[in-house]
N, CA, C and O atoms as CSV, one atom per row, in Angstrom:
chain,resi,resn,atom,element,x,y,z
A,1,UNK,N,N,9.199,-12.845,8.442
A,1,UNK,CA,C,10.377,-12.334,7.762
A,1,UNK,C,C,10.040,-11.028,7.050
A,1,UNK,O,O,10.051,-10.982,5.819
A,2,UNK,N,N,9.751,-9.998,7.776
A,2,UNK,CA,C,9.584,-8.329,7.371
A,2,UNK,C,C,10.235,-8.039,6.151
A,2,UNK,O,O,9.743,-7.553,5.133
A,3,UNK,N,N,11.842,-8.529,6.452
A,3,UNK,CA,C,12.436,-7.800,5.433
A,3,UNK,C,C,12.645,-8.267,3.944
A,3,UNK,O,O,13.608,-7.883,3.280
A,4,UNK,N,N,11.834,-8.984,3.540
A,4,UNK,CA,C,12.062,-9.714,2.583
A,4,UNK,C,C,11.095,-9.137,1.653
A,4,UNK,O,O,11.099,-9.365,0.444
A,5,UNK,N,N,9.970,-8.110,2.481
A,5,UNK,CA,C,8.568,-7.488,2.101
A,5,UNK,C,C,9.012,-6.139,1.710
A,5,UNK,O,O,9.555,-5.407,2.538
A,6,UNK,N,N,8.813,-5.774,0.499
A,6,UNK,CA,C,8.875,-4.527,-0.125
A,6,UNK,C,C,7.481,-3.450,-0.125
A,6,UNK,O,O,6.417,-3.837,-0.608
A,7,UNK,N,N,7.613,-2.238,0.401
A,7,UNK,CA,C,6.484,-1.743,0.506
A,7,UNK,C,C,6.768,-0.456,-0.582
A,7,UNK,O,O,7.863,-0.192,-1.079
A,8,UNK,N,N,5.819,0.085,-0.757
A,8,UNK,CA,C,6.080,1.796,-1.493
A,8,UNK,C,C,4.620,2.540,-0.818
A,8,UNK,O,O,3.423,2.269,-0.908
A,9,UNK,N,N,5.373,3.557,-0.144
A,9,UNK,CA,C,4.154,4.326,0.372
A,9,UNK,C,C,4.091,5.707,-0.778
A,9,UNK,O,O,5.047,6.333,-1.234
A,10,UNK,N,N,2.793,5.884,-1.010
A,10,UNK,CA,C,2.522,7.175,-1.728
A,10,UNK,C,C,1.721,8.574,-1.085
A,10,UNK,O,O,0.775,8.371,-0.324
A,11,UNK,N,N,1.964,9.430,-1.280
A,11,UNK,CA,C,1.226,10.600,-0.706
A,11,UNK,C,C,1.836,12.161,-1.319
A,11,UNK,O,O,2.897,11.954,-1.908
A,12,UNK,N,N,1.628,12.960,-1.327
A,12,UNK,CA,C,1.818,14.434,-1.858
A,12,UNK,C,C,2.203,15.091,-0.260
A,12,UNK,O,O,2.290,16.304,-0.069
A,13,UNK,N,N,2.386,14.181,0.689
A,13,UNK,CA,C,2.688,14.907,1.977
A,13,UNK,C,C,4.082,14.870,2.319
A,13,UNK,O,O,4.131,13.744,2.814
A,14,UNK,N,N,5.044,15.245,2.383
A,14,UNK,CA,C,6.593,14.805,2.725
A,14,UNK,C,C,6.850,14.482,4.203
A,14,UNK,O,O,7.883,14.144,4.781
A,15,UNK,N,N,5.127,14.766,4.805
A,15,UNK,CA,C,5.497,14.931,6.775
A,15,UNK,C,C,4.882,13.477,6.917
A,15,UNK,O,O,5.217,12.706,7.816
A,16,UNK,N,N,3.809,13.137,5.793
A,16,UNK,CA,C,3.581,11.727,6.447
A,16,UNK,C,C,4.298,10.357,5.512
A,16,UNK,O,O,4.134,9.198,5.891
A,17,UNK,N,N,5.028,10.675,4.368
A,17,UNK,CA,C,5.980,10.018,3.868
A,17,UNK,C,C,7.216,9.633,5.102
A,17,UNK,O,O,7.536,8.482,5.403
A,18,UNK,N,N,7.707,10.692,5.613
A,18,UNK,CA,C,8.930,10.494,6.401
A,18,UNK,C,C,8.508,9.769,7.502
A,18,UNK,O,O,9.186,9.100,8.282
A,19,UNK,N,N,6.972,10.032,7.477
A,19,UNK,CA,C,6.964,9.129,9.621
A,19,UNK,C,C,6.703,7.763,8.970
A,19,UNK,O,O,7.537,6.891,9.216
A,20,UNK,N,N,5.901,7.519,8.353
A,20,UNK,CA,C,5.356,6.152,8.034
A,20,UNK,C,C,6.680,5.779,7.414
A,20,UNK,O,O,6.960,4.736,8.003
A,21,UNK,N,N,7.251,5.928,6.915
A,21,UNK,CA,C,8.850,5.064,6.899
A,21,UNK,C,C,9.602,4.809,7.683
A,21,UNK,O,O,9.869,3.674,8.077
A,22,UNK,N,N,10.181,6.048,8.124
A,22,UNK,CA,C,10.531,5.494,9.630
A,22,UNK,C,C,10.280,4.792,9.901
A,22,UNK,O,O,11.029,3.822,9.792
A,23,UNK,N,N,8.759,4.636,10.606
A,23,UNK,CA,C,8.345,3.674,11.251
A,23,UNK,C,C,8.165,2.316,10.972
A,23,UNK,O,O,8.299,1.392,11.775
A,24,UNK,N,N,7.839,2.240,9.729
A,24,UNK,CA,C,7.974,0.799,8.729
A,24,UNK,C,C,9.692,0.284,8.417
A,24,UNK,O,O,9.932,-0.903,8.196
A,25,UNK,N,N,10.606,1.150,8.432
A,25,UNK,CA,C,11.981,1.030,8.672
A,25,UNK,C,C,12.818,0.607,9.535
A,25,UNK,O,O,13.963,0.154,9.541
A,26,UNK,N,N,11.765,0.920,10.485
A,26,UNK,CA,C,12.315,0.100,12.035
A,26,UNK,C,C,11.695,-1.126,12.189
A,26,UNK,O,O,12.076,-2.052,12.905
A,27,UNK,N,N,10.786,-1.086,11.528
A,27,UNK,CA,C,9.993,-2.831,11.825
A,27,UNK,C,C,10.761,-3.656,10.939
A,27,UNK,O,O,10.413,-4.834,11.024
A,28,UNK,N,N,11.714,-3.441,10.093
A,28,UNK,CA,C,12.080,-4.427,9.589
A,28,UNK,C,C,11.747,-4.431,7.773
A,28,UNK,O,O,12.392,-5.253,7.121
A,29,UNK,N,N,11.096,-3.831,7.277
A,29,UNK,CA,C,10.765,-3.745,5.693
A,29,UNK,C,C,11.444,-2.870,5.097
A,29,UNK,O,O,12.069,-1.993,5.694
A,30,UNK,N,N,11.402,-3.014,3.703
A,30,UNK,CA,C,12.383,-2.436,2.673
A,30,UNK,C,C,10.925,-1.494,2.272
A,30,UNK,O,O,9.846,-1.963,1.912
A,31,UNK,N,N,11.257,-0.120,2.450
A,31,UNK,CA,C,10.479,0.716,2.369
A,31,UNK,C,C,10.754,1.712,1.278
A,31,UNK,O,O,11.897,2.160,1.184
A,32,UNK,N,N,9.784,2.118,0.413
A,32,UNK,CA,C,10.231,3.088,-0.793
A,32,UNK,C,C,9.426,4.077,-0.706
A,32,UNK,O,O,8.755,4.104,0.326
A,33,UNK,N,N,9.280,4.846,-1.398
A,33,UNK,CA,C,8.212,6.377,-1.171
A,33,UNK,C,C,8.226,6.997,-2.485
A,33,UNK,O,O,9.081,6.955,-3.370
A,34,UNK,N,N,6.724,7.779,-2.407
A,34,UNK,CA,C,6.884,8.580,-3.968
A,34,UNK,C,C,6.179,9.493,-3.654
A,34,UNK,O,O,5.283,9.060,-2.930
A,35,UNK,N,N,6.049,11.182,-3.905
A,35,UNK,CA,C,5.104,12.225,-3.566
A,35,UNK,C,C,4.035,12.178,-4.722
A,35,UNK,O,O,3.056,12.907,-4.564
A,36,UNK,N,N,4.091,11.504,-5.725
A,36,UNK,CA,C,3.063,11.591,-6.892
A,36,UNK,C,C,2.723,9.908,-7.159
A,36,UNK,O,O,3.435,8.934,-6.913
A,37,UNK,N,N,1.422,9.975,-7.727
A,37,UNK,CA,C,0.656,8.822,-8.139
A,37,UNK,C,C,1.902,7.617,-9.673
A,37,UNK,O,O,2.318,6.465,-9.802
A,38,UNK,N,N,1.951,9.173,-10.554
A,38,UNK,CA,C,2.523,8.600,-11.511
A,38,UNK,C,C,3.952,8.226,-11.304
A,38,UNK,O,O,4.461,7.220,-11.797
A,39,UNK,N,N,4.607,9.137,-10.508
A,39,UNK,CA,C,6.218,8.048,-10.326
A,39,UNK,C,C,5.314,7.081,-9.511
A,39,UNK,O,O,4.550,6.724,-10.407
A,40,UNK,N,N,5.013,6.600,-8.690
A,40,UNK,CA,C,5.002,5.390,-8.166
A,40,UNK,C,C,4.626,4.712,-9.225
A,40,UNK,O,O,5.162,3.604,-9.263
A,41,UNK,N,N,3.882,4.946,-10.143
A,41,UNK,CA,C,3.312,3.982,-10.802
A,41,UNK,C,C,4.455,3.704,-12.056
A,41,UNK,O,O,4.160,2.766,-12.797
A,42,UNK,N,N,5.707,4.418,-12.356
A,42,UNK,CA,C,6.839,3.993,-12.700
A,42,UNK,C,C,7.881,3.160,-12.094
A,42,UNK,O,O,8.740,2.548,-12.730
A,43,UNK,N,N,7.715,3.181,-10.520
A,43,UNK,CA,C,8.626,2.679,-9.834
A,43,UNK,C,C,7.923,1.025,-9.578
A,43,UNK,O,O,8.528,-0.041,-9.473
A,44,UNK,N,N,6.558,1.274,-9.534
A,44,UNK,CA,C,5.942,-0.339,-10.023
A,44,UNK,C,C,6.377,-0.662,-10.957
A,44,UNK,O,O,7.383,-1.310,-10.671
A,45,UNK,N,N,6.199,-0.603,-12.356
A,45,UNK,CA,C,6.806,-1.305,-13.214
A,45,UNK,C,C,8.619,-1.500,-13.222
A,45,UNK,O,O,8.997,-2.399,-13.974
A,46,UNK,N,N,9.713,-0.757,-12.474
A,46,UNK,CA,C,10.846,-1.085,-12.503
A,46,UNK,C,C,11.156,-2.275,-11.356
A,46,UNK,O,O,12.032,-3.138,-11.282
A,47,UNK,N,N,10.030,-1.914,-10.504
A,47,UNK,CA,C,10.468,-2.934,-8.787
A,47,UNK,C,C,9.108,-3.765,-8.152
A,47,UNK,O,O,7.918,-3.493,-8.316
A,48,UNK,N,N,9.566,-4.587,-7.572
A,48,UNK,CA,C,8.291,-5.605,-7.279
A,48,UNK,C,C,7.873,-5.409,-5.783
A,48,UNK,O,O,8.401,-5.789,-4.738
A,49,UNK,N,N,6.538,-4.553,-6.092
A,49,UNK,CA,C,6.742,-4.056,-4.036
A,49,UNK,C,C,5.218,-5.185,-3.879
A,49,UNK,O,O,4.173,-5.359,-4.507
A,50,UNK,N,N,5.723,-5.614,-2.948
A,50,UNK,CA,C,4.574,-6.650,-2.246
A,50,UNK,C,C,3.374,-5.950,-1.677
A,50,UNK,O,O,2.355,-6.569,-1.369
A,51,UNK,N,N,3.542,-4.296,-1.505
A,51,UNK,CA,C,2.344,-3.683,-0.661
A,51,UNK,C,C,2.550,-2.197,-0.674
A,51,UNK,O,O,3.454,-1.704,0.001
A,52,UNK,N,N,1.719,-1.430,-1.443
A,52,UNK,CA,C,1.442,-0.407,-1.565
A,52,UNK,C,C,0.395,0.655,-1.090
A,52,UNK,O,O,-0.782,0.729,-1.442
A,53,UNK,N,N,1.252,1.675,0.015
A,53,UNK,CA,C,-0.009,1.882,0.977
A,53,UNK,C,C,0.048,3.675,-0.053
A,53,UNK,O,O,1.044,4.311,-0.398
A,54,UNK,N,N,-0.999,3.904,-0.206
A,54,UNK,CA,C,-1.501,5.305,-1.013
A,54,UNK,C,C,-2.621,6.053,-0.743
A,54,UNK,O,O,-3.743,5.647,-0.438
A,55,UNK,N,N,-2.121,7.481,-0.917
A,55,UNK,CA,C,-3.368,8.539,-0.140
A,55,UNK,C,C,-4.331,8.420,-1.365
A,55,UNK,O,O,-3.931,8.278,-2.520
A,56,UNK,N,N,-5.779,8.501,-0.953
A,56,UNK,CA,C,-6.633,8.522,-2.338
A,56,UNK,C,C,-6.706,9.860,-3.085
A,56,UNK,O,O,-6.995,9.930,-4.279
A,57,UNK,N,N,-6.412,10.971,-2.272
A,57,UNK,CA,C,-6.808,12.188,-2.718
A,57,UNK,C,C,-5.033,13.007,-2.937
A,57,UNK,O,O,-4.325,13.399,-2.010
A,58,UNK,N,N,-4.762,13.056,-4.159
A,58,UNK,CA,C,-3.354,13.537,-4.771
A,58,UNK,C,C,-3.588,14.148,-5.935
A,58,UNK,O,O,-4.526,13.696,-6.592
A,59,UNK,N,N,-2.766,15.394,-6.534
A,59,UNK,CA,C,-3.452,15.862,-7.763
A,59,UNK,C,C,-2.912,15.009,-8.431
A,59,UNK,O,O,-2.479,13.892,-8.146
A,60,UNK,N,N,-2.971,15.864,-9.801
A,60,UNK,CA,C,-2.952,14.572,-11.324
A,60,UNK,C,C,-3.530,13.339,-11.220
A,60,UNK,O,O,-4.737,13.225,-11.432
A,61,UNK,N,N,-2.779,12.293,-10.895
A,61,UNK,CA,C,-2.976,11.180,-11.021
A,61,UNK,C,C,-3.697,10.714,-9.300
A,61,UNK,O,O,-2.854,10.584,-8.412
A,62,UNK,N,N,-5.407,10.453,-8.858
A,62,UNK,CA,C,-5.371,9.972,-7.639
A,62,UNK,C,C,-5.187,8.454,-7.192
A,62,UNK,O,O,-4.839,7.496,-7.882
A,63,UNK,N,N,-5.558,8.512,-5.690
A,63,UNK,CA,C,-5.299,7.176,-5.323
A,63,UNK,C,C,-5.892,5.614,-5.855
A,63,UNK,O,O,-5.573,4.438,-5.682
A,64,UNK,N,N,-7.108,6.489,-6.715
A,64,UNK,CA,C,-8.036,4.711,-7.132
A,64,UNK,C,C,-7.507,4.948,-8.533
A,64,UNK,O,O,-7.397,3.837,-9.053
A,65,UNK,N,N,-7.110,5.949,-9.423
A,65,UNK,CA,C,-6.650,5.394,-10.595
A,65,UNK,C,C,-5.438,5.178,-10.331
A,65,UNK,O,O,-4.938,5.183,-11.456
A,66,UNK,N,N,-4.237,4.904,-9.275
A,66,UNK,CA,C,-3.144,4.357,-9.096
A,66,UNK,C,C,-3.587,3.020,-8.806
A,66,UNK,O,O,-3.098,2.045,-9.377
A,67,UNK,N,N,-4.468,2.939,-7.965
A,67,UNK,CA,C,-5.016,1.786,-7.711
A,67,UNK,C,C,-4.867,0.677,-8.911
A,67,UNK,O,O,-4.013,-0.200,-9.037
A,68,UNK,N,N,-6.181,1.068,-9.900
A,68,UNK,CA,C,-6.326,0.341,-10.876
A,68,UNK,C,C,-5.433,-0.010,-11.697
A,68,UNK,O,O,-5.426,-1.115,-12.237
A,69,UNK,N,N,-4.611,0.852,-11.880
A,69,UNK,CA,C,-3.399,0.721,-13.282
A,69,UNK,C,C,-2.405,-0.689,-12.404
A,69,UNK,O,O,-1.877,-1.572,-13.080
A,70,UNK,N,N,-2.324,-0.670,-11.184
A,70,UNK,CA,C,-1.446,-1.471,-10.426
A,70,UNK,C,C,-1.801,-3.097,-9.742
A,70,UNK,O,O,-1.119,-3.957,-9.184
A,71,UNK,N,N,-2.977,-2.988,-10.057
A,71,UNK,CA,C,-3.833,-3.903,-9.843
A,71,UNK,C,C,-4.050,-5.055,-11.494
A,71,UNK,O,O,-4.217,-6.274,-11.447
A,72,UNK,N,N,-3.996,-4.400,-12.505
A,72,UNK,CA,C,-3.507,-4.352,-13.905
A,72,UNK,C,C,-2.301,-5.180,-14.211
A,72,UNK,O,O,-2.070,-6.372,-14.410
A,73,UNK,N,N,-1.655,-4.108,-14.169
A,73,UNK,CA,C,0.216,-4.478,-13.684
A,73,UNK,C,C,0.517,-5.712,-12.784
A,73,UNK,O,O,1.348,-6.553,-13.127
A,74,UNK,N,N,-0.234,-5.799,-11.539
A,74,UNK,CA,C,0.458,-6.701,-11.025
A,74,UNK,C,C,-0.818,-7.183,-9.977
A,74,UNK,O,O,-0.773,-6.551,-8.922
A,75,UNK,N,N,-1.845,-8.085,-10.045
A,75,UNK,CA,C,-3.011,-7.925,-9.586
A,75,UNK,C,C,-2.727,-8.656,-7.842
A,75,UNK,O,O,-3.557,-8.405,-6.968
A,76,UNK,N,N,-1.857,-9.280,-7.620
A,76,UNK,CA,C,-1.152,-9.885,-6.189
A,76,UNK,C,C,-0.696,-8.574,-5.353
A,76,UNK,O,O,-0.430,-8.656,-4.154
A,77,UNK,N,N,-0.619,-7.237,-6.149
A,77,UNK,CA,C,0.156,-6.298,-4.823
A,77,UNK,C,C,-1.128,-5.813,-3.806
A,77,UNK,O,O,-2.219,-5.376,-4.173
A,78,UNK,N,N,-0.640,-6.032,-2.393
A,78,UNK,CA,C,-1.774,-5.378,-1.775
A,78,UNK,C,C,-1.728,-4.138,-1.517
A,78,UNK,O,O,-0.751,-3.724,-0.893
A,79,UNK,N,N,-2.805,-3.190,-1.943
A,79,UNK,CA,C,-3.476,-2.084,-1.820
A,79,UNK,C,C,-3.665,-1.840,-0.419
A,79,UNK,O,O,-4.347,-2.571,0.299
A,80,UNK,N,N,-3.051,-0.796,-0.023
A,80,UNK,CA,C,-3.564,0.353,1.247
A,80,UNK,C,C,-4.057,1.753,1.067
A,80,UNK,O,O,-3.196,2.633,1.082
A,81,UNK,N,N,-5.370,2.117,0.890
A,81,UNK,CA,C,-5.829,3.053,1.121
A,81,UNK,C,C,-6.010,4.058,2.137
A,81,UNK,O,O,-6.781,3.877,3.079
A,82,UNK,N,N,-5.118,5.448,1.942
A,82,UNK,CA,C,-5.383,5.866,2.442
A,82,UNK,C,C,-6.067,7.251,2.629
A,82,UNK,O,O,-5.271,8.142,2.331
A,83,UNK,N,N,-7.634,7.870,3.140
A,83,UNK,CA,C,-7.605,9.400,2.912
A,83,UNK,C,C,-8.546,9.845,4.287
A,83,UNK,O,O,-8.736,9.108,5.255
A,84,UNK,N,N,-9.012,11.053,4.142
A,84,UNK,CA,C,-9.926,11.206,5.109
A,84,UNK,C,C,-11.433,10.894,5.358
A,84,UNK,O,O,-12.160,10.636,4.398
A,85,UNK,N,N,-11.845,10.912,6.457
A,85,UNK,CA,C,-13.366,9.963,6.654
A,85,UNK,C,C,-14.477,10.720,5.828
A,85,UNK,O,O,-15.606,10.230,5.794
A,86,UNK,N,N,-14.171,12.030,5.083
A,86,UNK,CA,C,-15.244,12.816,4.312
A,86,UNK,C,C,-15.313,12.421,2.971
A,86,UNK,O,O,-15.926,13.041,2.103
A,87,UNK,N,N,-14.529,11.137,2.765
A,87,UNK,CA,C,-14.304,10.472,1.467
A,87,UNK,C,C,-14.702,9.122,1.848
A,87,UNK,O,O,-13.717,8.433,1.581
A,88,UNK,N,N,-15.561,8.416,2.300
A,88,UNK,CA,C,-16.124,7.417,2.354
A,88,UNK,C,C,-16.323,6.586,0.780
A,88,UNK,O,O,-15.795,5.547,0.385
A,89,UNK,N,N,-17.489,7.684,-0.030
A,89,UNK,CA,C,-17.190,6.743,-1.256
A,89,UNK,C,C,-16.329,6.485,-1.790
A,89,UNK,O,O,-16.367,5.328,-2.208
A,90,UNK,N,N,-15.211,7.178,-2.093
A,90,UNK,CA,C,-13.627,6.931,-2.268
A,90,UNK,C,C,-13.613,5.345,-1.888
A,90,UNK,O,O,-13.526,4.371,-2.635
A,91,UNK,N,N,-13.718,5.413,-0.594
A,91,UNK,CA,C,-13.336,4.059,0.366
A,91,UNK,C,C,-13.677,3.146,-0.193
A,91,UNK,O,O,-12.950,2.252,-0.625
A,92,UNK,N,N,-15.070,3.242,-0.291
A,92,UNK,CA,C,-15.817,1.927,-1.055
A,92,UNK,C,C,-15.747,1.377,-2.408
A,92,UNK,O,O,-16.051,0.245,-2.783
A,93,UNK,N,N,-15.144,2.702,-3.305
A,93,UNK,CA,C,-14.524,2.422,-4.860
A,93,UNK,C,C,-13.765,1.783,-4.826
A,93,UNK,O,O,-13.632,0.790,-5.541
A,94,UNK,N,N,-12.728,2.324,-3.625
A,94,UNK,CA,C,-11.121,1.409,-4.074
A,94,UNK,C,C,-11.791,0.383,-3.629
A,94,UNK,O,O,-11.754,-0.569,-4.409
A,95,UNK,N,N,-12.392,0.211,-2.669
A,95,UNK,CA,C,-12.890,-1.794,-2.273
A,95,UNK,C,C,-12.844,-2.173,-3.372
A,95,UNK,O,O,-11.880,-2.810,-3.798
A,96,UNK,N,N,-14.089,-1.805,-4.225
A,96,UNK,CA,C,-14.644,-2.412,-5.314
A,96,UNK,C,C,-13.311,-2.303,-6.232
A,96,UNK,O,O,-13.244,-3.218,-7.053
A,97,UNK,N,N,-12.513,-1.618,-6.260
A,97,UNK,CA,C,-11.286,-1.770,-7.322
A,97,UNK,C,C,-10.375,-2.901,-7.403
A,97,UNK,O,O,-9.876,-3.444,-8.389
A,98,UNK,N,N,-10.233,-3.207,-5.829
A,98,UNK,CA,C,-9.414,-4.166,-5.461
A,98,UNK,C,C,-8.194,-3.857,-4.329
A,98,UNK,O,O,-7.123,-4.464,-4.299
A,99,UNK,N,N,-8.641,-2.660,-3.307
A,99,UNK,CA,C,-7.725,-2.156,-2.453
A,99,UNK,C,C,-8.153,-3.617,-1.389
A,99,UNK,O,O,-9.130,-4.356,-1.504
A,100,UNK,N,N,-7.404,-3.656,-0.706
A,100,UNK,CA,C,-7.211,-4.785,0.649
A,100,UNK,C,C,-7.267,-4.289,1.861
A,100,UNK,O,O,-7.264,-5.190,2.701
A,101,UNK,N,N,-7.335,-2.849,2.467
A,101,UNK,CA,C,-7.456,-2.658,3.435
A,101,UNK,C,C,-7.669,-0.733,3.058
A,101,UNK,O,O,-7.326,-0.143,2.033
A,102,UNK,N,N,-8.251,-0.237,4.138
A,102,UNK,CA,C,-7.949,1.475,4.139
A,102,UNK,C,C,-7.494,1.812,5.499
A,102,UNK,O,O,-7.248,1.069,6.449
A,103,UNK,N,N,-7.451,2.713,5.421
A,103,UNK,CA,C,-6.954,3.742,6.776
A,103,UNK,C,C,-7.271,5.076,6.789
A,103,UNK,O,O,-6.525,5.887,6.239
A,104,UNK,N,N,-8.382,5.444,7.400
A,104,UNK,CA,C,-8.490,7.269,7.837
A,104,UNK,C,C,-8.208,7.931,8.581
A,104,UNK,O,O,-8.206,7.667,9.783
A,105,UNK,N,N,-7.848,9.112,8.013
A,105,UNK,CA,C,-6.771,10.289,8.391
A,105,UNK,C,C,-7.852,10.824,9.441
A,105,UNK,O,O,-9.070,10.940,9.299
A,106,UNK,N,N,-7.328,11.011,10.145
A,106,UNK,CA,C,-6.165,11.093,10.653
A,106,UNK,C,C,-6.214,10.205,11.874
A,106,UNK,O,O,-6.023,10.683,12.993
A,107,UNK,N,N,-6.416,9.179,11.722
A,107,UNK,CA,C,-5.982,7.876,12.598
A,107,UNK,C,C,-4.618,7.345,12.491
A,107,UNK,O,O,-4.053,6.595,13.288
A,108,UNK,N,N,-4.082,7.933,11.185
A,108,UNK,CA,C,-2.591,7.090,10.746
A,108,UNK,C,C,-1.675,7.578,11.704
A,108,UNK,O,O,-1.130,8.669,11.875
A,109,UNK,N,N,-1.647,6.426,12.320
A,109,UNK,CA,C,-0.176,6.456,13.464
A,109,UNK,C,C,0.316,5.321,13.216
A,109,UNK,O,O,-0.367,4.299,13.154
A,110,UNK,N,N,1.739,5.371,13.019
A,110,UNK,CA,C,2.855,3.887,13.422
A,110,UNK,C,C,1.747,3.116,13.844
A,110,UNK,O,O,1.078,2.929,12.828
A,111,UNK,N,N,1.179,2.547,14.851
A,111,UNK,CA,C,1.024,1.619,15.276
A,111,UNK,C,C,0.102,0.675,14.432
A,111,UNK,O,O,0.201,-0.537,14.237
A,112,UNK,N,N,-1.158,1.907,13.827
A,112,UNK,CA,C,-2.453,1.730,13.149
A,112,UNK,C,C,-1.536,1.101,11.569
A,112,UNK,O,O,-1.748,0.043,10.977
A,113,UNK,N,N,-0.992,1.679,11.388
A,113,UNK,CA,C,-0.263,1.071,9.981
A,113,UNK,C,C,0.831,-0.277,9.859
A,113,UNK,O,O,0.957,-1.270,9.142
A,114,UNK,N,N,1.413,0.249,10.833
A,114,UNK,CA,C,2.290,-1.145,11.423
A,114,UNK,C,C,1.368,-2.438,11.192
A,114,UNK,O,O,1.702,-3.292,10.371
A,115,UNK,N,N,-0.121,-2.575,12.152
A,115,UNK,CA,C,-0.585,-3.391,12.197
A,115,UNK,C,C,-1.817,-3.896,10.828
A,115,UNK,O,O,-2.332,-4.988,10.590
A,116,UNK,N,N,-1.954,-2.513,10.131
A,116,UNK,CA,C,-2.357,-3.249,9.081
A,116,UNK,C,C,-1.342,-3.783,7.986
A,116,UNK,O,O,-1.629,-4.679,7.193
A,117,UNK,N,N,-0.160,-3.150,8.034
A,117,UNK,CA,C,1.104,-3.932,7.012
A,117,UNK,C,C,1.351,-4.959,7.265
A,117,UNK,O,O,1.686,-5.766,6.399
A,118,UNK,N,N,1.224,-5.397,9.119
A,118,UNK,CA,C,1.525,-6.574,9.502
A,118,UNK,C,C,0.133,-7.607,9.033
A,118,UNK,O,O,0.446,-8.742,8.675
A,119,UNK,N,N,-1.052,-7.330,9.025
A,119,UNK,CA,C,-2.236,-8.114,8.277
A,119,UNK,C,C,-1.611,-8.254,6.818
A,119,UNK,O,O,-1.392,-9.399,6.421
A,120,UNK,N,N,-1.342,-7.301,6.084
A,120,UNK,CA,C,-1.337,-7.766,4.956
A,120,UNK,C,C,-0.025,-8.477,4.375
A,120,UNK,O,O,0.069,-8.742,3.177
A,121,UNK,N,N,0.666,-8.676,5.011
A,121,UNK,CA,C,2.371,-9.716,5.237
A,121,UNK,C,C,1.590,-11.407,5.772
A,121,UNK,O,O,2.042,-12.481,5.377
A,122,UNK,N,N,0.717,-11.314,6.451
A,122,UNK,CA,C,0.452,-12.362,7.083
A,122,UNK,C,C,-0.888,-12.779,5.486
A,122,UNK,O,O,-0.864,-13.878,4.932
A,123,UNK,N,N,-1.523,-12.055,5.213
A,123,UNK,CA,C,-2.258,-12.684,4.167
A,123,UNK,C,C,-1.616,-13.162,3.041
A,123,UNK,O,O,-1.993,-14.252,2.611
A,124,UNK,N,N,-0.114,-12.175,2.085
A,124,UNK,CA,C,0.329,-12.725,1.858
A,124,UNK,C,C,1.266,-14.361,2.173
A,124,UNK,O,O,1.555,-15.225,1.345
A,125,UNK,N,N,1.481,-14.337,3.276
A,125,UNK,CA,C,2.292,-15.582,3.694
A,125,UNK,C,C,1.276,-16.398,3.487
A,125,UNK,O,O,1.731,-17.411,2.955
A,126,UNK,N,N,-0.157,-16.502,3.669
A,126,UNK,CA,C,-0.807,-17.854,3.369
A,126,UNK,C,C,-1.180,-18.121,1.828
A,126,UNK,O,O,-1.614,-19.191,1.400
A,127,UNK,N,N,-0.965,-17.104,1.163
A,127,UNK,CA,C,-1.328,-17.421,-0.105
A,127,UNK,C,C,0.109,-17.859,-0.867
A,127,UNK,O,O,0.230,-18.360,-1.985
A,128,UNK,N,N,1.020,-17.555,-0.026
A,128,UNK,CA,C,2.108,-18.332,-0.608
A,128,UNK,C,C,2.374,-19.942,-0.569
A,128,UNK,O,O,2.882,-20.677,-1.416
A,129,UNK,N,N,1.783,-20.250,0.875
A,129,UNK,CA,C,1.863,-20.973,1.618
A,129,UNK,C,C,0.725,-21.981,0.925
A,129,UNK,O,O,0.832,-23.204,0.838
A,130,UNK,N,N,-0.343,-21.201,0.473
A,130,UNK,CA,C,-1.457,-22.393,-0.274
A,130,UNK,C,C,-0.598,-22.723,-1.340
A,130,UNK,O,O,-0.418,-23.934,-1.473
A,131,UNK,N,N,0.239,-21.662,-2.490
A,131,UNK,CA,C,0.928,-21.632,-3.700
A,131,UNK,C,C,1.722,-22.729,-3.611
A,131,UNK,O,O,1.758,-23.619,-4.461
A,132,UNK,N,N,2.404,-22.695,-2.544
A,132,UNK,CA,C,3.698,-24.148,-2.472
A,132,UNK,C,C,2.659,-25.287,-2.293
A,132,UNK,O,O,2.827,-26.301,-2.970
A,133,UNK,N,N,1.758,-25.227,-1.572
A,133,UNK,CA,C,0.784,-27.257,-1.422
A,133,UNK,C,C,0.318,-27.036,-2.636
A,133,UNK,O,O,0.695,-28.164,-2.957
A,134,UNK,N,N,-0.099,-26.679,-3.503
A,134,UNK,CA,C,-0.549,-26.761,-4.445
A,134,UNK,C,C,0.195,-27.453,-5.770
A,134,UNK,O,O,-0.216,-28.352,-6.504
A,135,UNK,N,N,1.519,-26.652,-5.803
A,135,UNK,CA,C,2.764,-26.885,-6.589
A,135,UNK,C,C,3.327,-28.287,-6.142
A,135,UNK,O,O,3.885,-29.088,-6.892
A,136,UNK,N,N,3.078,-28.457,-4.740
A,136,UNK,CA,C,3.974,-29.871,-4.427
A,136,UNK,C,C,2.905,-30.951,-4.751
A,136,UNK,O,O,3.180,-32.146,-4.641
């Protein structure tokens, strides 16, 4: 059930904001977008997005201190990292921060993202799924 999954993609790019929605738009999810670290990190605290995919490298505010503040806020949202392969330690910070998956640029195509949104919809569903046997 896609659409029931709220995503917010972040980036300072407006060319890869528009495709990765699209494309997440047609699969079925309620898709939001922000060109800066800090509105998204306002639009977290007004709305409950199940999965937040974000470039690591953005001025002001970057992708692992969006990370952290949101992880804070709401420690269940899953983290998507995203930047280029000359930022490896990047990669391995947000691990250690608490990101759930990355993606390097320029590999990001629909399909490559599709299928990690679709991993992280399916991880959520079992932790919901443990949440209810647990409760019953």
């Amino acid at each position: 059930m896609k659409h029931k999954y709220n995503i917010l993609i972040v980036d300072d790019e407006e060319e890869v904001l528009s495709e990765l929605k699209k494309s997440l738009d047609l699969e079925g999810y309620n898709v939001d977008t922000s060109f800066s670290a800090a509105c998204a990190l306002e639009k977290v605290k007004r709305n409950k997005y199940h999965i937040v995919l974000t470039d690591i490298i953005m001025p002001h505010m970057d992708g692992l201190e969006l990370l952290r503040e949101i992880k804070k806020y709401d420690p269940m949202t899953q983290m998507i990292m995203m930047t280029e392969s000359s930022t490896m330690d990047k990669i391995l910070n947000s691990l250690e921060y608490g990101a759930n998956d990355y993606i390097v640029k320029p590999m990001i195509t629909p399909e490559v993202v599709t299928n990690v949104i679709d991993y992280s919809v399916q991880k959520l569903e079992r932790w919901r799924s443990a949440f209810v046997q647990i409760v019953q």
